[in-house]
TORLO-482322 format. One record per residue (C-alpha): residue number from 1; chain; x, y, z. Coordinates in nm, 3 decimals. Layout:
<recs>
{rec NUM,A,{X,Y,Z}},
...
</recs>
This chain:
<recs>
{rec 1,A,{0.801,-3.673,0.051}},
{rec 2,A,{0.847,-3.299,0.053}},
{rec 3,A,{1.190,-3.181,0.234}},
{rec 4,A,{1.148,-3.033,0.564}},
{rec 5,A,{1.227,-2.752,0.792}},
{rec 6,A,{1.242,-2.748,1.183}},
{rec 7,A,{1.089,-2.505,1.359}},
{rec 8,A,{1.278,-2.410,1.768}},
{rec 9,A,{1.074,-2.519,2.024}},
{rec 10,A,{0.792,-2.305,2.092}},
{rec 11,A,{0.804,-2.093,1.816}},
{rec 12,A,{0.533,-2.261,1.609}},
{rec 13,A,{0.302,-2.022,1.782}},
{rec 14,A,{0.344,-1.742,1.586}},
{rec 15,A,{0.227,-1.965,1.243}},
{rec 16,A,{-0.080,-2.169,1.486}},
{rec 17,A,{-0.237,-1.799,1.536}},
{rec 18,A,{-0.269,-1.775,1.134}},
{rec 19,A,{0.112,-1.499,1.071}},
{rec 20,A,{0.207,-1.617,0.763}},
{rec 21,A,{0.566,-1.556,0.841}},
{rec 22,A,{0.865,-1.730,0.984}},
{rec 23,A,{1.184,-1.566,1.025}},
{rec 24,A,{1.508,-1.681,1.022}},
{rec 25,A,{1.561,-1.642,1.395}},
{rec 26,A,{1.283,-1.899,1.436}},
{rec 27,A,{1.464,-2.212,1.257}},
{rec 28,A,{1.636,-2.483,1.402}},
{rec 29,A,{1.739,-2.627,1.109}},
{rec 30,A,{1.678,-2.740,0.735}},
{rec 31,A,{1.722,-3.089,0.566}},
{rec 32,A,{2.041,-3.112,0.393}},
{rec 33,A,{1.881,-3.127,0.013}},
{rec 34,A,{1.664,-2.803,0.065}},
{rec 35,A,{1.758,-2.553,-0.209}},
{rec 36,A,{1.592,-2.193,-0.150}},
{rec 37,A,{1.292,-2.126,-0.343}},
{rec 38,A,{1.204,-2.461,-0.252}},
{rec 39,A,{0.826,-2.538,-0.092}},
{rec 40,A,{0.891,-2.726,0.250}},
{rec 41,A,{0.666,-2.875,0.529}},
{rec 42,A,{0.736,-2.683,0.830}},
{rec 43,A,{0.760,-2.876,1.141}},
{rec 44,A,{0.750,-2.836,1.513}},
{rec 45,A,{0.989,-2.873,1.758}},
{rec 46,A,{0.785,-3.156,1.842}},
{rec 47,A,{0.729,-3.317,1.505}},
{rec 48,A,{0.370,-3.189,1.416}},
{rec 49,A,{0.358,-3.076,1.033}},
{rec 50,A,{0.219,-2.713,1.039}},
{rec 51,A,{0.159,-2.694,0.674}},
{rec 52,A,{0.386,-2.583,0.323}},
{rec 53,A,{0.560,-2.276,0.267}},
{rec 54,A,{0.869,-2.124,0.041}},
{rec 55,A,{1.187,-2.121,0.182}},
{rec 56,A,{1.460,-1.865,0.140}},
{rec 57,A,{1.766,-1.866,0.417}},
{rec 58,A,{1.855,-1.516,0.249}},
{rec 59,A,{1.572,-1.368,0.356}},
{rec 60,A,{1.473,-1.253,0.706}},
{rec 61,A,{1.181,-1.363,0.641}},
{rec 62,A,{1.325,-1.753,0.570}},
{rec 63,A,{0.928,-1.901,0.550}},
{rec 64,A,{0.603,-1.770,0.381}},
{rec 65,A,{0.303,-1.970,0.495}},
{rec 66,A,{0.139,-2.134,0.220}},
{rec 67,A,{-0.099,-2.416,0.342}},
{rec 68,A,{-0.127,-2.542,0.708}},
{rec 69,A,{-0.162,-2.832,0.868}},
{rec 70,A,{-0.134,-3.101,0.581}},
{rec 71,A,{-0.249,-2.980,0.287}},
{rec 72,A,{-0.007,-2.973,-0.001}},
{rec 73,A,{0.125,-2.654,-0.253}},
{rec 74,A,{0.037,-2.730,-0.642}},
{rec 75,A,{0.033,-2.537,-0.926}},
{rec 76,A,{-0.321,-2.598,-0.925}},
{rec 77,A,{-0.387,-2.443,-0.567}},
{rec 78,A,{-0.211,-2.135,-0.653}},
{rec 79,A,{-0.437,-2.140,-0.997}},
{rec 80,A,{-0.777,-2.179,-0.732}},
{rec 81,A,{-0.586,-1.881,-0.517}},
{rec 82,A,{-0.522,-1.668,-0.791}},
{rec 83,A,{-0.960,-1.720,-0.882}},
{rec 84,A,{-1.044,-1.667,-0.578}},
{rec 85,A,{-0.910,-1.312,-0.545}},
{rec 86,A,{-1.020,-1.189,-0.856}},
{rec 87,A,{-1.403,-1.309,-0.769}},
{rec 88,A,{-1.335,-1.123,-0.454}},
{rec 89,A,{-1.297,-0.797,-0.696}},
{rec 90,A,{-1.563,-0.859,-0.877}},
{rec 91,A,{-1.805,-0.911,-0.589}},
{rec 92,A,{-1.691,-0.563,-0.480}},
{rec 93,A,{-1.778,-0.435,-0.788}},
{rec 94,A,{-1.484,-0.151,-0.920}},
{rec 95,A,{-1.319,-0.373,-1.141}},
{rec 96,A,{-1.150,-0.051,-1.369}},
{rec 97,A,{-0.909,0.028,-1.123}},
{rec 98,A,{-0.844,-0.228,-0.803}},
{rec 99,A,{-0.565,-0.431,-0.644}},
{rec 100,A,{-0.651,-0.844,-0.760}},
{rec 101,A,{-0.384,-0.999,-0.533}},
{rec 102,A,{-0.338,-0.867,-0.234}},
{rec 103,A,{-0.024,-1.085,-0.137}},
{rec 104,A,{-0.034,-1.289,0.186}},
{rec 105,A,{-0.434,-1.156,0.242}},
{rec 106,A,{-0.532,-1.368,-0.081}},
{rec 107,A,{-0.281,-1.645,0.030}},
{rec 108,A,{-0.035,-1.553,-0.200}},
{rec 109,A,{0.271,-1.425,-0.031}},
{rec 110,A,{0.443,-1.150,-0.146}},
{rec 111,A,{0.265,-1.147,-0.482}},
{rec 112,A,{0.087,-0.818,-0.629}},
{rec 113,A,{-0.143,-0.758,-0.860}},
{rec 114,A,{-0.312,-0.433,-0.960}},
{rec 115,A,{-0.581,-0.367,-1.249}},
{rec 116,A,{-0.607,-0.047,-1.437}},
{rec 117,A,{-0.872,-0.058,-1.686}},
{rec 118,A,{-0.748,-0.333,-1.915}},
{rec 119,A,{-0.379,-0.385,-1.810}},
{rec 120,A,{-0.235,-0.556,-1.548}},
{rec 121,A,{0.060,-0.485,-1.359}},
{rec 122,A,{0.273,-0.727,-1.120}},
{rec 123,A,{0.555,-0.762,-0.840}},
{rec 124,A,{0.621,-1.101,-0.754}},
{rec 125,A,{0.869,-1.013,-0.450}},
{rec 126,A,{0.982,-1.351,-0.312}},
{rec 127,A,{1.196,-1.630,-0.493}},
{rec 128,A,{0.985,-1.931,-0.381}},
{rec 129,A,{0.650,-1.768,-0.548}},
{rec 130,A,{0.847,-1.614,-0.852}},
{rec 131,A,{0.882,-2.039,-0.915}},
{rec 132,A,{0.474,-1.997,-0.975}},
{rec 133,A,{0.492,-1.726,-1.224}},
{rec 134,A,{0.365,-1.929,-1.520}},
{rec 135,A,{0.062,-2.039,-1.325}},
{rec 136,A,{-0.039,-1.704,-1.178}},
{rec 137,A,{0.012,-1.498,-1.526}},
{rec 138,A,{-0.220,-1.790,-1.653}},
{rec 139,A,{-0.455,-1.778,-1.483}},
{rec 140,A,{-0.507,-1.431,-1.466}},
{rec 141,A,{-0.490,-1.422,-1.879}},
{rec 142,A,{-0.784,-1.677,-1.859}},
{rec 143,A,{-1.000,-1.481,-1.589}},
{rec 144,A,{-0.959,-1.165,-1.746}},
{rec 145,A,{-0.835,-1.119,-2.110}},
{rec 146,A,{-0.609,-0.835,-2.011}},
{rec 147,A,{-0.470,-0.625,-2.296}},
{rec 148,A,{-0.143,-0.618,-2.118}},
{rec 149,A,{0.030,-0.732,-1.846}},
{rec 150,A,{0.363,-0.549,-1.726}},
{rec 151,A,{0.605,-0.645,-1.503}},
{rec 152,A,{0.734,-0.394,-1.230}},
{rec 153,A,{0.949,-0.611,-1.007}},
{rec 154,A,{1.220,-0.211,-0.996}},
{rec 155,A,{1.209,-0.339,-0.597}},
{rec 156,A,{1.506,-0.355,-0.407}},
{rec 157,A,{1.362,-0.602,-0.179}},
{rec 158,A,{1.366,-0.871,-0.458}},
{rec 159,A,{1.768,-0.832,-0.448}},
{rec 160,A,{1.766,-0.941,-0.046}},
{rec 161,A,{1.611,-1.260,-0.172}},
{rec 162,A,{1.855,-1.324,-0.440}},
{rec 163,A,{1.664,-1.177,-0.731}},
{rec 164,A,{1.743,-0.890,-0.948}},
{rec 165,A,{1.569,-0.600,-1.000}},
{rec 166,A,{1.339,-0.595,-1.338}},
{rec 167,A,{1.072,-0.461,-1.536}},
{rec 168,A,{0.935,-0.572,-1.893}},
{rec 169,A,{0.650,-0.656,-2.075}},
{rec 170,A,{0.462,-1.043,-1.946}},
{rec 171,A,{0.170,-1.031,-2.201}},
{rec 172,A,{-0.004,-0.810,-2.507}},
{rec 173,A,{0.061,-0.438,-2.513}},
{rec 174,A,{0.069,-0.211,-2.246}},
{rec 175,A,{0.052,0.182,-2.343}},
{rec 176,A,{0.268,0.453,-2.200}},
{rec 177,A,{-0.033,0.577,-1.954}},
{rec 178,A,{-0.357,0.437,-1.902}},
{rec 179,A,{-0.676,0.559,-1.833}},
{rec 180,A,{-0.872,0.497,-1.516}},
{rec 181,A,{-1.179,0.610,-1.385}},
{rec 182,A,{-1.169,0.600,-0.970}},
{rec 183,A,{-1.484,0.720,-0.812}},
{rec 184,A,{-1.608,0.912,-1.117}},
{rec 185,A,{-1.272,1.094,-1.172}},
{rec 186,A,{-1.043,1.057,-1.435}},
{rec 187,A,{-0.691,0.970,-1.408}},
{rec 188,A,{-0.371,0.881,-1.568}},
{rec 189,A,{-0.138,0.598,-1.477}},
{rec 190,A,{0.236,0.533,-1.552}},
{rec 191,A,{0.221,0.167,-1.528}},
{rec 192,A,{0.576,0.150,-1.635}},
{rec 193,A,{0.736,0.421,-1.481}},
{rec 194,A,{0.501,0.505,-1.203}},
{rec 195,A,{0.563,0.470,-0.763}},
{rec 196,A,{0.503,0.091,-0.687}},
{rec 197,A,{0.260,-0.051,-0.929}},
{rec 198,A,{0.216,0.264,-1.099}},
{rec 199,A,{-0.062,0.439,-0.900}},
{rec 200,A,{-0.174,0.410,-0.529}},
{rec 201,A,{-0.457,0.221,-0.511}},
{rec 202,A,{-0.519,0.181,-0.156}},
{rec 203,A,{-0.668,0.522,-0.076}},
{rec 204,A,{-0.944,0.510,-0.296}},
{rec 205,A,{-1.188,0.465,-0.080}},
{rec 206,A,{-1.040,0.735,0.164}},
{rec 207,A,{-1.035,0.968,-0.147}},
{rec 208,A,{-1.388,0.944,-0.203}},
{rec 209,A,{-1.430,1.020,0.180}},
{rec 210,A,{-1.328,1.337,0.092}},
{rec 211,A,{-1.672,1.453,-0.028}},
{rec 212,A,{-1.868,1.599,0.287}},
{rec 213,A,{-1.594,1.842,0.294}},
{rec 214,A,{-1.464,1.996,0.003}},
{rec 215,A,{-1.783,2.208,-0.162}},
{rec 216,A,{-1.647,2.557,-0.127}},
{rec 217,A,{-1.370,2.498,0.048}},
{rec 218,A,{-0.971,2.619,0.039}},
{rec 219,A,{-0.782,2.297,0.047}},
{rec 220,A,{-0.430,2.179,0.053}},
{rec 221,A,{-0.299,1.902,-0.020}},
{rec 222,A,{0.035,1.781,0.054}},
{rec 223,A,{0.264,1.498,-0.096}},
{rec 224,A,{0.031,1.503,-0.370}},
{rec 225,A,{0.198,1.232,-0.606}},
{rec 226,A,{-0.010,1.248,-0.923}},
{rec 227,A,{-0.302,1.486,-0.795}},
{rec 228,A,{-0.554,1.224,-0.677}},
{rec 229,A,{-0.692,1.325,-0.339}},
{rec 230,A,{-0.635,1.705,-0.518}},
{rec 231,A,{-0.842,1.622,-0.807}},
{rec 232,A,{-1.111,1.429,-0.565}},
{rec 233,A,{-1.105,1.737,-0.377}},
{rec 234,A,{-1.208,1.931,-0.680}},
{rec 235,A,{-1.449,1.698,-0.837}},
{rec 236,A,{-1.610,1.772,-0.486}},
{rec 237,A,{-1.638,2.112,-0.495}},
{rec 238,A,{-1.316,2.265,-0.377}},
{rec 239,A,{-1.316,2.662,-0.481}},
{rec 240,A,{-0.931,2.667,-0.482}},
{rec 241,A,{-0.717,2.361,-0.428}},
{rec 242,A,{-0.287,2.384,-0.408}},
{rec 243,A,{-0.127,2.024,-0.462}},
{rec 244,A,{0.226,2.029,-0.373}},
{rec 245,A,{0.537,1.742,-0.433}},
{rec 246,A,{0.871,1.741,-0.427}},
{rec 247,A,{0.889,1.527,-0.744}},
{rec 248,A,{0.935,1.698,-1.100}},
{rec 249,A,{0.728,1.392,-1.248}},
{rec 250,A,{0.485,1.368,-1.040}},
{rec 251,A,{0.340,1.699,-1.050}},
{rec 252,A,{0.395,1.676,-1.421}},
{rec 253,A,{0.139,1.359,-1.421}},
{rec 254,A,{-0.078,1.598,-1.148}},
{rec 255,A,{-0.089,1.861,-1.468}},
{rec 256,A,{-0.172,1.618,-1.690}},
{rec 257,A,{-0.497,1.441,-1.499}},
{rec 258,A,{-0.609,1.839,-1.422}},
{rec 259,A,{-0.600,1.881,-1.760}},
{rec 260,A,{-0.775,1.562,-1.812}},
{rec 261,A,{-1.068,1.663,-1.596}},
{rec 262,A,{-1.079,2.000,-1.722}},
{rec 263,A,{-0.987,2.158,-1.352}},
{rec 264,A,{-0.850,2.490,-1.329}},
{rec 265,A,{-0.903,2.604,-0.962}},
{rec 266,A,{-0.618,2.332,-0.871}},
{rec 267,A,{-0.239,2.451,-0.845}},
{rec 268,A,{0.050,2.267,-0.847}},
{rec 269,A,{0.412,2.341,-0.622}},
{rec 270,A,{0.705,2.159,-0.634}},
{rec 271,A,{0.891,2.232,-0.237}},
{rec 272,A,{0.950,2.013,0.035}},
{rec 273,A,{0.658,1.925,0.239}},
{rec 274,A,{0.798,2.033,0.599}},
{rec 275,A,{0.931,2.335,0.402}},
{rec 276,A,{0.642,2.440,0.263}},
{rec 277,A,{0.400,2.385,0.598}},
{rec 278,A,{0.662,2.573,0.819}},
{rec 279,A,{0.619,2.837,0.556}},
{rec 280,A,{0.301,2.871,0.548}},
{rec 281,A,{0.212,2.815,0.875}},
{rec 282,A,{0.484,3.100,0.987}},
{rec 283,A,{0.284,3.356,0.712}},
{rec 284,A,{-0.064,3.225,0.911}},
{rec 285,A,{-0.200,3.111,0.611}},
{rec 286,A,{-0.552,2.928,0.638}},
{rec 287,A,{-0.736,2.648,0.513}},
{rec 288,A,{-1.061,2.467,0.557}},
{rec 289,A,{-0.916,2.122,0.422}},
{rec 290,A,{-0.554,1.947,0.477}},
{rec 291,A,{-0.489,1.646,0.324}},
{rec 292,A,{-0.142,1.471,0.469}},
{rec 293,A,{0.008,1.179,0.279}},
{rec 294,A,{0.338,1.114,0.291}},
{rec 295,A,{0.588,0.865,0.188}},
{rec 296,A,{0.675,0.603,0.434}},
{rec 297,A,{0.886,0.800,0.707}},
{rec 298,A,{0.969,0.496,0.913}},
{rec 299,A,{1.123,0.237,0.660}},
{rec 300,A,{1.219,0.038,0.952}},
{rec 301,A,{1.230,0.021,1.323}},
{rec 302,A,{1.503,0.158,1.368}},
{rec 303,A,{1.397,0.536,1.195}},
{rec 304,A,{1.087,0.507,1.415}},
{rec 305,A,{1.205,0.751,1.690}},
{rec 306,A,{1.275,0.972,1.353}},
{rec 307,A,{0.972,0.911,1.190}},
{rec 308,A,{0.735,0.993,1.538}},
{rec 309,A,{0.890,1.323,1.519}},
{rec 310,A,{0.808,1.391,1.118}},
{rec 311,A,{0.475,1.314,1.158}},
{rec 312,A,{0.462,1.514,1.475}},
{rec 313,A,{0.564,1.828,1.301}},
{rec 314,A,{0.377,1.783,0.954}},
{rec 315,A,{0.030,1.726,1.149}},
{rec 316,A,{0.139,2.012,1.422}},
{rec 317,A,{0.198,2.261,1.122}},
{rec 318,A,{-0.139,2.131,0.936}},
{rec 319,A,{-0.378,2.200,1.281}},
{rec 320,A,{-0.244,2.583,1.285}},
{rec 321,A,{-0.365,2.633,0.961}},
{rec 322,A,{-0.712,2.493,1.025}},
{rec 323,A,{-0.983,2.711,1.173}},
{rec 324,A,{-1.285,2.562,1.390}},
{rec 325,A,{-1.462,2.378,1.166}},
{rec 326,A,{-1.129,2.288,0.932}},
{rec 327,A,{-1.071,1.901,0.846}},
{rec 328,A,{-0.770,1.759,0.843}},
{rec 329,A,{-0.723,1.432,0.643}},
{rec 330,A,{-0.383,1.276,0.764}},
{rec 331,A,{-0.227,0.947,0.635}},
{rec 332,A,{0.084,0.697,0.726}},
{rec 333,A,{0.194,0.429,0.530}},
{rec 334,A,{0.457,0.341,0.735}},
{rec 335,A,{0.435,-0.047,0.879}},
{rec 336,A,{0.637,0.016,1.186}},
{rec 337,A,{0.423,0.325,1.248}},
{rec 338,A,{0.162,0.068,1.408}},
{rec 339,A,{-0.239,0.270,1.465}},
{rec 340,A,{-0.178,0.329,1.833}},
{rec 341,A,{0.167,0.511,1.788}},
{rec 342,A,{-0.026,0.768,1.501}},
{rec 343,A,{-0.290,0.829,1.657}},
{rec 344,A,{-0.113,0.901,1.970}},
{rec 345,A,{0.094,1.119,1.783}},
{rec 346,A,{-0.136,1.315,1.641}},
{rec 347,A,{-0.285,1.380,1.997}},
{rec 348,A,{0.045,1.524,2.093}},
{rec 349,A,{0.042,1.741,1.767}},
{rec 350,A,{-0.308,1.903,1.865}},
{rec 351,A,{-0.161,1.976,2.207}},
{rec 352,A,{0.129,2.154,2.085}},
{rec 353,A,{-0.074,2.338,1.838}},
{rec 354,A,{-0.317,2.451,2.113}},
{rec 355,A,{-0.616,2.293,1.925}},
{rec 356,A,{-0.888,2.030,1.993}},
{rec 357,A,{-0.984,1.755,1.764}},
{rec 358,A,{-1.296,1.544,1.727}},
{rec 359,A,{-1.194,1.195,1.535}},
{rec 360,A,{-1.439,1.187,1.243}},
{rec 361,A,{-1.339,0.867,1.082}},
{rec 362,A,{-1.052,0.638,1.144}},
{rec 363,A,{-0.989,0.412,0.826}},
{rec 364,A,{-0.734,0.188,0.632}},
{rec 365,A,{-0.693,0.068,0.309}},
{rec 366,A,{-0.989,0.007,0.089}},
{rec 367,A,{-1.170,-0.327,0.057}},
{rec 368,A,{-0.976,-0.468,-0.262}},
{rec 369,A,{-0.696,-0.451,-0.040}},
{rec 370,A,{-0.798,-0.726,0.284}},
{rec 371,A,{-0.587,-0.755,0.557}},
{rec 372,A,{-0.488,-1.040,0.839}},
{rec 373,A,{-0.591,-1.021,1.160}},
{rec 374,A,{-0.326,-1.223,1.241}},
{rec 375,A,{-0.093,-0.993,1.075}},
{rec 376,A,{-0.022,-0.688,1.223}},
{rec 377,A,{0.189,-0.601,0.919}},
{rec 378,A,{-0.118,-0.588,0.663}},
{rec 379,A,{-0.250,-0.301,0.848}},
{rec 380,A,{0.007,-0.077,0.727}},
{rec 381,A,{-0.226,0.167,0.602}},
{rec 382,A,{-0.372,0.479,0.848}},
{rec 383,A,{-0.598,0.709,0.773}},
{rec 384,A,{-0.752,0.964,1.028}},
{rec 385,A,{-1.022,1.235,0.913}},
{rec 386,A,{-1.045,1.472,1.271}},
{rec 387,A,{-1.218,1.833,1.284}},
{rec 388,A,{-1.038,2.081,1.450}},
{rec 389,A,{-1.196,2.309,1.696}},
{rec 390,A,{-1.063,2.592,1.871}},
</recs>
């Protein structure tokens, strides 16, 4: 019989409308043998089993959702979990450069897996799935003969559930950068080194929705990372495109893909984003395109007042510099900066800058990356495409 965890009364709500979390402030209590890491049934206040999850009482988030109602965890579930994501990718049909796992949107909590070309790379971010590591690397040697598989667990949420911080190699050979076409461009990934997994996947789609807009045009782009939406922009056209980052590294990647795709109307700055738009704006500089993408501003709820007012001023500074006619492509990856609170903050920003804007296209991570319904938290990813008119 699989140890248990109570549930208080009432709160089994949250996990009947399909959230695949519980936190901590939720439990009543665990059986006395329960060891974190461990998979549990989770019970009601009332005794009604509400499925299997992992347990960790160091984490806040103390249950992840594996299974409801009665159906048991196995190795081999996770296997059939692990399959059914990947078919998922191939059904959408980019299978050079896409995220595999998904985490809690493939049923696989906390668990991520992203392709480029022929290596793999992987953050397994809880302690109770890290126990199904063997299975999941497994599985996804069988399904798709990577040449590599590298490890980038360098997150310091893995410490909050007891584990340390590590990278390394899990399978084959993996190169220092690796080659990946995304929409017809190419580009260079630092699978070892790189942000997160090594290279952010989840705007490709939005990248490619760049296209209507950049023949001819001036365009700036800023918090550039490695040059993609820059690069996209020229690959579309752009007459003159200037990337800037605050990061040494990344612009030196940015270089390298220009190089790569033979560009040479793109130039690269290394300032401070709110710098460099108060700069510009103040000198009335113009552009036809502005792409904003920024690092999470709001890494909790508590910066949120903080973060409201960062994205106020970046997209504020952005409309000044667009003409009638100009586009302005602005992002938030923050997951405490919920779709309502952006878009009502860029509302506030085309107020202040005196402009109006038409809402082109309001969209979120691409398709290799599904999302919950049930799980506000998935949705972490905006993306707004408005004209501005004066």
């Amino acid at each position: 019989m699989s140890k248990r965890v109570f549930l208080k009364p009432v709160k089994e709500a949250r996990v009947l409308s399909g959230h695949p979390w519980v936190f901590q402030s939720d439990i009543d209590r665990a059986e006395k043998d329960v060891v974190n890491g461990d998979v549990v049934s989770v019970i009601s206040a009332r005794g009604r089993p509400l499925g299997q999850a992992v347990y960790n009482s160091k984490s806040l988030i103390t249950l992840r959702m594996l299974t409801t109602g009665d159906e048991r965890v196995t190795p081999e579930l996770i296997k059939s979990r692990v399959v059914t994501a990947v078919s998922l990718r191939r059904q959408l049909g980019d299978m050079n450069a896409c995220r595999l796992i998904n985490a809690e949107a493939d049923g696989l909590p906390a668990v991520i897996v992203d392709k480029f070309s022929d290596v793999l790379s992987v953050q397994i971010l809880s302690l109770g799935m890290a126990g199904f590591q063997n299975e999941i690397i497994e599985t996804l040697i069988q399904e798709l003969q990577p040449k590599g598989i590298w490890e980038r667990n360098d997150v310091p949420v893995r410490e909050l559930e007891g584990m340390k911080q590590q990278t390394g190699l899990l399978y084959g050979e993996v190169p220092e950068r690796v080659e990946i076409i995304e929409n017809g461009l190419k580009m260079l990934v630092d699978v070892k080194g790189g942000q997160k997994t090594g290279y952010f996947l989840d705007q490709k789609e939005n990248r490619a929705a760049l296209k209507p807009y950049c023949k001819g045009a001036r365009v700036l782009d800023i918090c550039t990372h490695t040059g993609s939406f820059a690069l996209h922009a020229a690959m579309y056209g752009a007459r003159e495109v200037t990337a800037v980052d605050i990061s040494e590294h990344a612009l030196a990647c940015a270089w390298e893909n220009a190089q790569l795709n033979k560009f040479s109307q793109v130039n690269f700055v290394l300032a401070n984003a709110f710098d460099y738009l108060r700069d510009k704006s103040d000198r009335g500089e113009k552009y036809d395109l502005i792409v904003l993408d920024p690092p999470a501003f709001a890494k909790n709820k508590a910066s949120l007042p903080g973060a409201v007012k960062g994205y106020k001023e970046i997209n504020l500074r952005a409309m000044k510099m667009l003409d009638t006619g100009g586009i302005l492509v602005t992002c938030s990856c923050s997951q405490n900066m919920v779709p309502d609170l952006f878009q009502k903050t860029i509302l506030e920003a085309s107020r202040d800058a005196r402009v109006t804007i038409q809402q082109l296209e309001w969209r979120g991570a691409g398709k290799d990356h599904p999302s919950l319904p049930a799980s506000g938290e998935t949705h972490y990813l905006k993306c707004g495409i408005f004209r501005v008119l004066r």
